[in-house]
C-alpha positions in Angstrom: 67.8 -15.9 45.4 67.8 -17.5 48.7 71.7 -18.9 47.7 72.4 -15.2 47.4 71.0 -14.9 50.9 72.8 -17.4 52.6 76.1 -15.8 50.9 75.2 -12.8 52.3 74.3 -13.9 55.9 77.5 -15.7 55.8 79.4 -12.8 54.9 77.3 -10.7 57.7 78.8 -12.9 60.3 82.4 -12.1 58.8 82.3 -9.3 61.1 82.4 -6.6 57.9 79.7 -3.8 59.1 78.9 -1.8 56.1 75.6 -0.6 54.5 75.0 -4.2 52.7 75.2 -5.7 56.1 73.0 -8.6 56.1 71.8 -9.6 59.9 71.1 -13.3 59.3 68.7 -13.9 62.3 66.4 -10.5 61.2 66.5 -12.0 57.6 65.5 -15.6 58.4 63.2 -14.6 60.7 61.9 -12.5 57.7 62.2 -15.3 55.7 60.1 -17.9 57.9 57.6 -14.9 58.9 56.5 -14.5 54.4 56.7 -18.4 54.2 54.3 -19.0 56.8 52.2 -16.1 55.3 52.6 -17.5 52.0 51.5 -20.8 53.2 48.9 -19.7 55.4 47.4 -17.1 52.4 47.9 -20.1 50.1 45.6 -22.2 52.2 43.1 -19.9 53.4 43.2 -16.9 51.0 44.2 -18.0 47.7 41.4 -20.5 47.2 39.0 -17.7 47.9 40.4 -15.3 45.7 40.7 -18.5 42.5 37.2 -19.4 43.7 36.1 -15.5 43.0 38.3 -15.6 40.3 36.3 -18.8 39.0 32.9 -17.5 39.5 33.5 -14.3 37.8 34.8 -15.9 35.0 31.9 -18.3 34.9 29.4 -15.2 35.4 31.3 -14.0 32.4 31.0 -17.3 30.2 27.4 -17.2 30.9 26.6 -13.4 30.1 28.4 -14.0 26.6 26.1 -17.4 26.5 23.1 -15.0 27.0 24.2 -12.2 24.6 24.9 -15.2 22.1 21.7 -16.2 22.8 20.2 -13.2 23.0 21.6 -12.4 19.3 20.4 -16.2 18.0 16.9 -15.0 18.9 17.0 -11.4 17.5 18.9 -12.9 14.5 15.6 -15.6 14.4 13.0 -13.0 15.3 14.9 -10.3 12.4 14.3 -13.5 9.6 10.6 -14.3 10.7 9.7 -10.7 10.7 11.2 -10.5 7.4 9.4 -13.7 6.0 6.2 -12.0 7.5 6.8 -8.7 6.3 7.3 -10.3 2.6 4.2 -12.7 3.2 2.4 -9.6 3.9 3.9 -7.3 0.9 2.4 -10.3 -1.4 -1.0 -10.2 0.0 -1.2 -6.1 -0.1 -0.9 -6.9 -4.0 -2.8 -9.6 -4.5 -5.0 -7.4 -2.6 -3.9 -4.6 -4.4 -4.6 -6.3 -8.1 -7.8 -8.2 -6.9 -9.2 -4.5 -6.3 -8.0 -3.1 -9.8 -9.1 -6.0 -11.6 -12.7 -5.8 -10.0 -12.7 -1.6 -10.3 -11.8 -2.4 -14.0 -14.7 -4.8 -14.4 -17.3 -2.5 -12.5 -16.0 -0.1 -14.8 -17.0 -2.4 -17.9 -20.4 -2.8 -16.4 -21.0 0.9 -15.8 -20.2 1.5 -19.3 -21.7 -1.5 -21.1 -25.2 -0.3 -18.7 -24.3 3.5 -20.2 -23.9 2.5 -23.4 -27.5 0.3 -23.5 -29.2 2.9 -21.9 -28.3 5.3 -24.4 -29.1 3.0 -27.4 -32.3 2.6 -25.7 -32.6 6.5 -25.5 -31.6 6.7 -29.0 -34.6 4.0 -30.3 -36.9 5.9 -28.3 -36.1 8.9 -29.5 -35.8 7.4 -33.1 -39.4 5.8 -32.6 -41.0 9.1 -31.1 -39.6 11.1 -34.1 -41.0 8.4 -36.7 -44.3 8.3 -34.8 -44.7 12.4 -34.8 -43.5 12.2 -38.3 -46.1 9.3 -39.0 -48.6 12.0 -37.5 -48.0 14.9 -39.4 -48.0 13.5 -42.5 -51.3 11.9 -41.1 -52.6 15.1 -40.2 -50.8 16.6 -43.5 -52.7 14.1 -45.4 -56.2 14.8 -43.7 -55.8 18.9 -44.1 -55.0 17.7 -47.9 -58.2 15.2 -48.6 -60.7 18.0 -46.5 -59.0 20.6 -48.6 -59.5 18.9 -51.9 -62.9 17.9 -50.7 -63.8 22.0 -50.1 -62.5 22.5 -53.4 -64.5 20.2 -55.2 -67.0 21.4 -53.4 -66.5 24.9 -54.2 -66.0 23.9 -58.3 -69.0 21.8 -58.0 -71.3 25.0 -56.6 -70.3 26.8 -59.4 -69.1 27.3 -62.6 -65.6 27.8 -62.7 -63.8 30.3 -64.8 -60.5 30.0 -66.0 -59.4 33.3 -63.9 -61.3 31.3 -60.8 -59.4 28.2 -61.7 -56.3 29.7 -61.2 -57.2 31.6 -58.2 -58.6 28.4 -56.6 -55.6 26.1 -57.6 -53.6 29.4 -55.9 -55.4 28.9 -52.5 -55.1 25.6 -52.3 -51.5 25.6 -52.6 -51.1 28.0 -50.1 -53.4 26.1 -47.7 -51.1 23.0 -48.2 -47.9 25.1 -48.0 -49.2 26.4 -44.5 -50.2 22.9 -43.3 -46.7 21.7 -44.3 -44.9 24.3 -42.5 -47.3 24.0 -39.7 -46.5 20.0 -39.3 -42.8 20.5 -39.9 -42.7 23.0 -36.6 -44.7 20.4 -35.0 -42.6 17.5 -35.8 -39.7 19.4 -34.4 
């Protein structure tokens, strides 16, 4: 490029005045004016703009560091909460089957208690039956002897006939008949 400038500065001085006229001391004063510039910005600019250029692209490298970082520990923190979260999930059913295991052995209790009770209840019951039954056939018994006693009595006082044998035989039946009936509503 700067061959081609010469060429043309050269040609300029040729004396040809068209529209490509090249004036050569407008165009190396141009020339030396961006070199100097360009030096100048080179030595006093440029570094500023590649230090700017530097620390940005550091800031950079360090905001991905952080963000890398950042995601190392959210990555770390994801896998312990998981590991707790599990940990914790175990312990809810051990939890969990300790309380069904000790409902299901109150519930033997509670029923093995029920279920002696109500033996108990029955052989009480059982016992206060046979001891009203025990009674009535006591009392039955007593109602009997005293009846058979009046009746003896009654045959020894006087002379029995066979009609009065009968009638008395009768009676005494139907005293004992009563009684029965009478103990039997008792004993229920």
């Amino acid at each position: 490029m700067l061959h081609e400038a010469l060429q043309m500065m050269l040609a300029a001085e040729g004396g040809s005045s068209g529209p490509m006229d090249v004036k050569l001391i407008p165009m190396v004063t141009t020339i030396v004016v961006f070199m100097t510039f360009f030096g100048i910005a080179a030595k006093l600019v440029w570094p500023k703009i590649l230090a700017g250029l530097d620390e940005r692209e550091k800031k950079i490298l360090q905001e991905i560091e952080s963000a890398e970082a950042a995601r190392r520990d959210a990555a770390d923190s994801l896998a312990r909460q998981e590991t707790e979260l599990a940990a914790a999930r175990k312990e809810a059913k051990a939890t969990r089957d300790r309380a069904r295991v000790d409902a299901e052995a109150h519930a033997a209790e509670l029923r093995a208690k029920a279920e002696a009770e109500l033996e108990s209840m029955r052989s009480q019951a059982t016992a206060e039956i046979e001891s009203a039954r025990q009674a009535a056939i006591k009392d039955l018994s007593g109602h009997a002897a005293e009846l058979a006693t009046a009746v003896a009595s009654k045959i020894i006082e006087r002379e029995l006939k066979p009609a009065d044998q009968q009638d008395l035989v009768e009676d005494a039946l139907k005293e004992m008949h009563s009684l029965k009936e009478t103990a039997t509503a008792q004993a229920g």
